[in-house]
C-alpha positions as CSV (number, residue, x, y, z in Angstrom):
1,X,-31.9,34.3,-15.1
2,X,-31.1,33.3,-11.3
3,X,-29.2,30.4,-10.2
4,X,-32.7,28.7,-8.9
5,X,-34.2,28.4,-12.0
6,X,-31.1,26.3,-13.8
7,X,-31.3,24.1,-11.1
8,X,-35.3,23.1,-12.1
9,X,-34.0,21.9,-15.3
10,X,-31.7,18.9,-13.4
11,X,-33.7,15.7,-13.9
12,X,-34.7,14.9,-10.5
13,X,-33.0,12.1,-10.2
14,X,-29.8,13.6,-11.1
15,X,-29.5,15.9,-8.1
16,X,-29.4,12.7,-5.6
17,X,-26.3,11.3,-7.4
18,X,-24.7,15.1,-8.3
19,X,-24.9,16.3,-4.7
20,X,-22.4,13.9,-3.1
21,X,-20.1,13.9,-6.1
22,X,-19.6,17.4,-5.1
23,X,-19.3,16.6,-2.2
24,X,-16.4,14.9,-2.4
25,X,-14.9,16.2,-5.4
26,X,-14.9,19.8,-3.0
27,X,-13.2,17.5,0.3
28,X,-10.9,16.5,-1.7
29,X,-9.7,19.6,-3.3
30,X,-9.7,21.3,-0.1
31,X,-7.6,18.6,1.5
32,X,-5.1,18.6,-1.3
33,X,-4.5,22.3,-0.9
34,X,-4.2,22.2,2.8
35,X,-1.3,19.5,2.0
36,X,-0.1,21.7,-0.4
37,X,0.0,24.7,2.4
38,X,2.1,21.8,4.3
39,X,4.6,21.8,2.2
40,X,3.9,17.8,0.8
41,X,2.8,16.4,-2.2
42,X,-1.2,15.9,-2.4
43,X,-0.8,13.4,-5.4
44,X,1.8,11.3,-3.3
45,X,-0.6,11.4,-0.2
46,X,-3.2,10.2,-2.5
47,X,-1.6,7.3,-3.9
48,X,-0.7,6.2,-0.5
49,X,-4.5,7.0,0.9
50,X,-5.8,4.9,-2.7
């Protein structure tokens, strides 16, 4: 089975709300390792960011 057909059995109104939750789950996970790479504390910058 290929990747294309599990997405045609997402609601489509699912995929609207999904796509940016992604989104941002993905920014955020990529910024906390580049702080990581800094040599800080991604949980600290997030409570001060929050």
């Amino acid at each position: 089975m290929t990747p294309m057909r599990n997405i045609n059995r997402i609601p489509p109104i699912v995929l609207p709300i999904l796509s940016p939750l992604i989104a941002i789950a993905s920014a955020l996970l990529v910024a906390a390792i580049l702080i990581l790479v800094a040599g800080k504390n991604p949980i600290a910058a997030y409570t001060a960011l929050f």
